[in-house]
C-alpha positions as CSV (number, residue, x, y, z in Angstrom):
1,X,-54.9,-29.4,1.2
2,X,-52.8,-27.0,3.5
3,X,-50.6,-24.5,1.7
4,X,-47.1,-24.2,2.5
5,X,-46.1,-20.9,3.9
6,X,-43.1,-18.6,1.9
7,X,-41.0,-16.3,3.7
8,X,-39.8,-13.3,1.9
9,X,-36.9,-11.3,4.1
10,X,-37.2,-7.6,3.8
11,X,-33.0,-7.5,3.6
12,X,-31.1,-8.2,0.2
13,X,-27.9,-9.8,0.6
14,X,-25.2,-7.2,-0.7
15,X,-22.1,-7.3,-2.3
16,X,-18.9,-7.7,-0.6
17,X,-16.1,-4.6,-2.2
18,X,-12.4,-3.6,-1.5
19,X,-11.2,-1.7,1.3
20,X,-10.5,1.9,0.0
21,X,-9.3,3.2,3.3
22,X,-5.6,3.6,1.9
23,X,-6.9,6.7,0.2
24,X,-7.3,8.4,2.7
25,X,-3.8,8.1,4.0
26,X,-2.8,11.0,1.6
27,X,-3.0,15.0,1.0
28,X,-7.0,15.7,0.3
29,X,-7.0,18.1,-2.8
30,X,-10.5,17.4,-2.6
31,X,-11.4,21.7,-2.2
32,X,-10.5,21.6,-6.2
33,X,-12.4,18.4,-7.8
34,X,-14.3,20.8,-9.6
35,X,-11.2,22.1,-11.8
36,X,-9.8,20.3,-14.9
37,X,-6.9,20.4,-13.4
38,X,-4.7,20.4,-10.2
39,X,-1.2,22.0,-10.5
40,X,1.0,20.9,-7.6
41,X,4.0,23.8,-7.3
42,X,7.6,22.0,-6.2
43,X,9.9,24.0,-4.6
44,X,13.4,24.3,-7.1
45,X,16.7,23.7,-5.8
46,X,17.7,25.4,-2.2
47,X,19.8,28.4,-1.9
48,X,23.6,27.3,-1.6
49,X,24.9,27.8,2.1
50,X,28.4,29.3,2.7
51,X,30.0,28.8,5.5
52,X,31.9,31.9,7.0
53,X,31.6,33.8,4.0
54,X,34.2,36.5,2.9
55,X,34.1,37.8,0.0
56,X,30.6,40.7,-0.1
57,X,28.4,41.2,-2.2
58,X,27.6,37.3,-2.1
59,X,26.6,36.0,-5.4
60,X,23.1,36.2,-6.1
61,X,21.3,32.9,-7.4
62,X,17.8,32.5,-8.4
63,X,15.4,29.7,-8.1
64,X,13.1,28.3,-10.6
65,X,10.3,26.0,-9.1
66,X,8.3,23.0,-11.1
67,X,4.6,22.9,-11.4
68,X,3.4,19.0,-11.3
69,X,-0.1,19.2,-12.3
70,X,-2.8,16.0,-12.9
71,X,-6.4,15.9,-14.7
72,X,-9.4,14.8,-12.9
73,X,-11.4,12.3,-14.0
74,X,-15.2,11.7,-14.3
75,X,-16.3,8.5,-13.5
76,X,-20.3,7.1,-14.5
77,X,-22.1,4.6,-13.4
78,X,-24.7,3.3,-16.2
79,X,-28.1,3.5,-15.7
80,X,-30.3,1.1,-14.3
81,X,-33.9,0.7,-14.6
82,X,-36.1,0.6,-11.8
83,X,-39.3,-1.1,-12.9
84,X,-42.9,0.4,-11.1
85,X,-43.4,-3.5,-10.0
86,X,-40.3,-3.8,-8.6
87,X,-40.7,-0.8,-6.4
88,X,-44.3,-1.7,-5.3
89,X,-44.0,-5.5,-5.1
90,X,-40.8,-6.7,-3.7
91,X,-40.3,-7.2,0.1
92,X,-37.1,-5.6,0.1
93,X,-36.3,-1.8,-1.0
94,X,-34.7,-2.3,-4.3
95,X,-34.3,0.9,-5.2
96,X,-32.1,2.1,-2.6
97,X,-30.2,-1.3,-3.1
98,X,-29.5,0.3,-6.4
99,X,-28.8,3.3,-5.5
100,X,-26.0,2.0,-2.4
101,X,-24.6,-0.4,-5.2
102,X,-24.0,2.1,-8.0
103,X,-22.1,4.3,-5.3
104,X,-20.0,1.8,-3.9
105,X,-19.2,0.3,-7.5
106,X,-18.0,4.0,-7.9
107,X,-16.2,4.5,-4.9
108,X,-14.0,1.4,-5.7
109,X,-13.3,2.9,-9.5
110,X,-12.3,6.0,-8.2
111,X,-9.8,4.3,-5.4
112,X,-8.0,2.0,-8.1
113,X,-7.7,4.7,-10.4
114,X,-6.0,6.9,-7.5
115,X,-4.2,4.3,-6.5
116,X,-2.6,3.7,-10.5
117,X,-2.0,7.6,-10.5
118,X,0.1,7.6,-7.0
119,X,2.5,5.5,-9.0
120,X,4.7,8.4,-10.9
121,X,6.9,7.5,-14.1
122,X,9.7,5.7,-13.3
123,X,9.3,5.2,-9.7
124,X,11.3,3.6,-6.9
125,X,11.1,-0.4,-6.8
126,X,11.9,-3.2,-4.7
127,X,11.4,-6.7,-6.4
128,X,10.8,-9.1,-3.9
129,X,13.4,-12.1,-2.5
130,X,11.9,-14.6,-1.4
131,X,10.9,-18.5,-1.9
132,X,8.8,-19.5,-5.0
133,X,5.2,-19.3,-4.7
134,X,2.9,-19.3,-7.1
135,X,1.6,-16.5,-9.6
136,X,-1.5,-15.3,-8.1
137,X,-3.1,-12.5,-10.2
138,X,-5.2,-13.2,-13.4
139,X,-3.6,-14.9,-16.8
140,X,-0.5,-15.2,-14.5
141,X,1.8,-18.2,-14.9
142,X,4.8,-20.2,-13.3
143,X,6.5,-19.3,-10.1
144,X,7.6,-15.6,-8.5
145,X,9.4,-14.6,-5.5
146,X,7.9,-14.5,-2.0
147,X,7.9,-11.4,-0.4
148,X,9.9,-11.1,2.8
149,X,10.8,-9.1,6.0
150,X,14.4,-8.2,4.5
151,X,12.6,-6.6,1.3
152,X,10.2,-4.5,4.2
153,X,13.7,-3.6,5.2
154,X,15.2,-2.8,2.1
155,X,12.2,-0.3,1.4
156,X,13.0,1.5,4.6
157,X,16.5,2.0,3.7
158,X,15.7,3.4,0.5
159,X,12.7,5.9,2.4
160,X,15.5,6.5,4.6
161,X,18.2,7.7,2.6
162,X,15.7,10.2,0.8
163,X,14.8,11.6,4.2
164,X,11.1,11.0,3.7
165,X,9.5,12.0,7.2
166,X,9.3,9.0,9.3
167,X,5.7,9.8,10.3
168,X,2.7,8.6,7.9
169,X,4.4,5.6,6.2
170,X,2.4,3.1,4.5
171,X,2.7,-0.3,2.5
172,X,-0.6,-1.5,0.8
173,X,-0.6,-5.2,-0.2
174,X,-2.9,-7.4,-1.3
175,X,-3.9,-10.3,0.7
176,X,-1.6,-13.2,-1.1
177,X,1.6,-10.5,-0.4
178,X,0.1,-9.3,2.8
179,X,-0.5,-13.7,4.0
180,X,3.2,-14.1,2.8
181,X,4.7,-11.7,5.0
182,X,2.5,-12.4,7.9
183,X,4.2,-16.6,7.1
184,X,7.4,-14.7,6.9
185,X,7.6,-13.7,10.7
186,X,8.0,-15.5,13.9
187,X,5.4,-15.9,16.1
188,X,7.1,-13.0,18.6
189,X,7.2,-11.2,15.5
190,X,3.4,-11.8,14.3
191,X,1.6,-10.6,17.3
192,X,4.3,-7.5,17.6
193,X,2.8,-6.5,14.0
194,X,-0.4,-7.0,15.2
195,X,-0.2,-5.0,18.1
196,X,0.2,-2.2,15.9
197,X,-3.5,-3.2,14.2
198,X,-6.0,-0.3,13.9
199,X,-9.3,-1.5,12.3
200,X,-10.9,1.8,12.0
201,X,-7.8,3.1,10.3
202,X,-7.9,0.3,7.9
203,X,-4.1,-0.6,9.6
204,X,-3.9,-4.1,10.0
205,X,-0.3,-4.2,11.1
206,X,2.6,-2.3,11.7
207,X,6.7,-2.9,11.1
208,X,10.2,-1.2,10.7
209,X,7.8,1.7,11.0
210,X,5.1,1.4,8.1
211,X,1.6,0.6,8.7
212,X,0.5,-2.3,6.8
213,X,-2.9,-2.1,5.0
214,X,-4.5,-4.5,2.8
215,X,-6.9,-5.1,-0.4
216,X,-7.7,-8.0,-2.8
217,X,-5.9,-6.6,-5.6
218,X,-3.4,-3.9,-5.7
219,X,-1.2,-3.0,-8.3
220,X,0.3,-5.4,-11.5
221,X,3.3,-5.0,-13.6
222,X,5.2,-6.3,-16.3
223,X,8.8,-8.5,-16.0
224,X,11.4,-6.1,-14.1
225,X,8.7,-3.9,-12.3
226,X,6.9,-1.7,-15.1
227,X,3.6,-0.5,-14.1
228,X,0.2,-2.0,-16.1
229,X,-2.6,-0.7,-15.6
230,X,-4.9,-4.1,-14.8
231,X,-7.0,-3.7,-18.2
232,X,-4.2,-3.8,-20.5
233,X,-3.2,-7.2,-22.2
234,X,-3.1,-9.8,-19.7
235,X,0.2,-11.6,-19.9
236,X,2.1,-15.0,-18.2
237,X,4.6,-13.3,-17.3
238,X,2.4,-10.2,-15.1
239,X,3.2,-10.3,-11.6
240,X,1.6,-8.6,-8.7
241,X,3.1,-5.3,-7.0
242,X,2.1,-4.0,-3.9
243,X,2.6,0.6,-3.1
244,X,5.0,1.7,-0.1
245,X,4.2,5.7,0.3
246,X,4.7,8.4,2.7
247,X,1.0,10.3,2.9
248,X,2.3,13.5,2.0
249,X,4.0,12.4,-0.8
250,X,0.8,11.7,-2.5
251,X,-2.8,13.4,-3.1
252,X,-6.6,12.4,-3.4
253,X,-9.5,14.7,-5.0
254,X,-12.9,13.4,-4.8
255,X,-16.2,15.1,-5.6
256,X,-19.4,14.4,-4.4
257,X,-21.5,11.1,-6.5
258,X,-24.4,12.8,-8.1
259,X,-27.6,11.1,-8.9
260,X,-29.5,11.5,-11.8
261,X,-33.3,10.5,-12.0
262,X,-36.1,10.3,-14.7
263,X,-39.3,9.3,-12.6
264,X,-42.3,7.4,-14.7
265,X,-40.2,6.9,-17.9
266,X,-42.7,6.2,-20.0
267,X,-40.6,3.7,-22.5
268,X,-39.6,1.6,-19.1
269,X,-42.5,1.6,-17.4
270,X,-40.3,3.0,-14.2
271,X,-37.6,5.1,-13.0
272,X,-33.7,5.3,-14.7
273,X,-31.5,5.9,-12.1
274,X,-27.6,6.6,-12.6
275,X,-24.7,8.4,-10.5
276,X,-21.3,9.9,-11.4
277,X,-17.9,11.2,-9.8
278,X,-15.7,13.7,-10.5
279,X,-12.0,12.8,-8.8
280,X,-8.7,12.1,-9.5
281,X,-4.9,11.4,-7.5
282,X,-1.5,12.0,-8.2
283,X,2.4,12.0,-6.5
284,X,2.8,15.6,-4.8
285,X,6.8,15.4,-5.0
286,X,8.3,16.6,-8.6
287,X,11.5,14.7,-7.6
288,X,9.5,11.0,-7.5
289,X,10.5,10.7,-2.8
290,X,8.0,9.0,-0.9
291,X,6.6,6.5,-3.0
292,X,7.8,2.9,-4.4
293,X,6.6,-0.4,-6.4
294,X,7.3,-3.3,-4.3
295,X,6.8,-6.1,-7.4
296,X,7.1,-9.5,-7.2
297,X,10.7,-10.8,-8.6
């Protein structure tokens, strides 16, 4: 009887993650990941001008700065257990699958914990305008607002009135925000967006000068634009929130992943294998400029 031939392919499929190129857009503290803590010294109210003074000595003021400071984390990936079978007899190299998945697993940790931290206390916000669509984010329920071109606009306005530098702007939305804007424009006004694309700058658009980026989930908050942090009680009423920031307005500090090996472990007949991170992200600006919730109304 003839035997029927099996095929084993030498490549795993691998898992599909979040694009974590927004974190770069940012200032790169990354020379002091090793600290506990990174202080952040704000400049304190200017000296007052005078126009053709005339009265001498002229008063003499003083200055007293702010120190806006943020922890860094450490982040772990559990071990996993690389058996000796596995190693000798699959087709495909499982332990540096392993070792590629634990490290991007990380890498996406560490960006949505940076990108929580960019959002400071009581920050700007923009609820969105537009027609109802449906809640999209987990537990989420009932109908919110659209978000629109005129709610781009607003965002600009308020960027504008603080003087944030017009150079390194950025809007981060995730794809059912991002998909509504994109329906939101006119077909002129699509491929003018588009024209601004830059795939290896993770820029997948650009308008009223922001470059557009793009992930599967950003941001959540409550009713009326309160930040959640996306393991805290899910609620009906959550709505999704997409982050408007100008790159020097906030900061990144990522460490090295180390790896962490115990070769011929004797209880598991293999090799334990496990990786961690030391990083951390915060707003650079004591006075809150630069960076705004856009949530859904």
């Amino acid at each position: 009887m003839a035997l029927n031939k099996e095929i084993w392919l030498n490549d795993i499929q691998k898992d599909f993650w979040p694009d974590d190129t927004f974190v770069t857009k940012s200032r790169d503290h990354s020379a002091f990941v090793e600290g506990s803590t990174v202080h952040v010294p704000n400049a304190g109210t200017p000296a007052t001008v005078t126009k053709n003074l005339s009265s001498f000595p002229a008063t003499i003021g003083s200055r007293s700065d702010n120190d806006l400071n943020y922890t860094i984390g450490k982040f772990y990936a559990a071990p996993v257990v690389l058996n000796h079978a596995e190693d000798v007899e699959l087709s495909y190299n499982k332990r540096a699958s392993i070792t590629e998945q634990s490290q991007a697993a990380l890498r996406e940790a560490v960006a949505a914990d940076i990108l929580y931290n960019w959002v400071p206390a009581s920050p700007s916000t923009v609820a969105t305008t537009g027609s109802n669509v449906s809640a999209h984010i987990p537990s989420a329920t009932g109908n919110r607002k659209a978000i629109t071109l005129a709610d781009i606009k607003a965002v600009k306005k308020i960027f504008d009135a603080a003087d944030v530098p017009q150079n390194g702007r950025y809007i981060l939305l995730d794809s059912e925000m991002y998909n509504q804007l994109l329906g939101a424009m006119t077909d002129a006004a699509t491929l003018n967006f588009l024209a601004g694309a830059d795939a290896e700058r993770g820029v997948l658009g650009t308008y009223m000068g922001f470059s557009f980026m793009m992930r599967s989930k950003v941001l959540k908050t409550a009713t009326g634009g309160t930040l959640k942090a996306w393991d805290d009680t899910e609620s009906a009423t959550d709505c999704a929130a997409g982050l408007a920031w100008q790159q020097d307005c906030v900061s990144r500090a990522m460490g090295d992943i180390e790896a962490y090996t115990t070769e011929n472990d004797p209880a598991y007949y293999g090799d334990v294998l496990s990786f961690n991170m030391r990083a951390g992200g915060a707003p650079c600006r004591y006075d809150k400029k630069g960076v705004l919730l856009i949530y859904q109304g």
